[in-house]
Structure formats: C-alpha cells, structure tokens
C-alpha positions, 0 to 999 in steps of 0.5 A: 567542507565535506560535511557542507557538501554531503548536506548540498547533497542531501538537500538536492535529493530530499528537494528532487525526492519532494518533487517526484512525489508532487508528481506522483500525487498528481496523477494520484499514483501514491498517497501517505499514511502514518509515515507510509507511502502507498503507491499504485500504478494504476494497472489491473492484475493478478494477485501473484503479479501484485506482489511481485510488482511490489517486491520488485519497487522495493515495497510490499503489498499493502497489508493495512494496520490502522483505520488511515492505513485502511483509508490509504488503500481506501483512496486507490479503490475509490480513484479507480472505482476497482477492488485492491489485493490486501497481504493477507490470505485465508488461513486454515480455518475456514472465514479468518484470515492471515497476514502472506507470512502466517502471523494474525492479524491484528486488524481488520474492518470487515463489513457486516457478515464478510468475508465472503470473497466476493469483493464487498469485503 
C-alpha cells in the first residue's frame, strides 16, 4: 500500500512538474538542451545580478558545452533580440576566457576575430 501510494505521488508531481513546464515554454521562458533546462525570466541586468538570480533558482548561470547547449542560450538572444551573460570570464591572459571557477573551457564558438567584448562574440 505504500509503495502504490508514494507512486500516486510521484505521478501527481511529475504531471504538475509537466504542466509548469507546458507553461513555461509558453511564454518562452525555458527551453532544454541535452537533458538541461534553461530558463530566463526575461528581465535585463547586470552580470553579478545574473548569477545571483540563478544561484537563488537552484541553477547557474549558463555556461554552454556543446553546439545544443550554445543553441539553447541562442533561442533566449534571439526571443528577446538582447545579449546573454555566459559562466565564463576573462582570464589572466589577455583574449582567453575561462569558465566563473578557473577551469578551461572546453568549448567555445567564437566568431571570426572575437572575442572583443563588444557584444558580437
């Protein structure tokens, strides 16, 4: 009896997690990726703000890793027609990057002659 009901219950949440996520895409506020799910909230801010608001939803800041995790963050620039902050900083050496912890990254798709940090990267 307690396993039939712990999976009632199971059930009830993966159909209400479902739902929210229904909605969600909706109102293109999340997208998946490889088992990922990127989410905005559609609002403009700082860098620092950025990934406090992602710690604080349980997440991080999107840092992509493959050509559909890049197309995922992709989907948000276009929707909205504005940049997107990546996990990634510059690193000591001037023009290479690394990902907010220090470790290299281990992919990137940078255009031709970037990056420059002027939002074309």
């Amino acid at each position: 009896l307690a396993d039939n009901e712990n999976g009632d219950i199971i059930h009830q949440l993966e159909h209400r997690i479902s739902r929210l996520e229904g909605v969600l895409r909706l109102n293109k506020m999340i997208t998946e990726s490889g088992g990922k799910i990127f989410a905005t909230n559609g609002k403009k801010a700082d860098f620092d703000a950025t990934v406090e608001k992602c710690k604080e939803a349980g997440g991080s800041i999107a840092t992509p890793r493959n050509p559909g995790e890049n197309d995922a963050i992709l989907y948000f620039v276009k929707y909205f027609n504005t940049y997107a902050y990546l996990g990634i900083k510059q690193s000591l050496i001037p023009g290479k990057f690394q990902l907010l912890n220090g470790a290299q990254l281990s992919y990137t798709n940078w255009y031709s002659n970037e990056p420059s940090g002027k939002g074309e990267e």
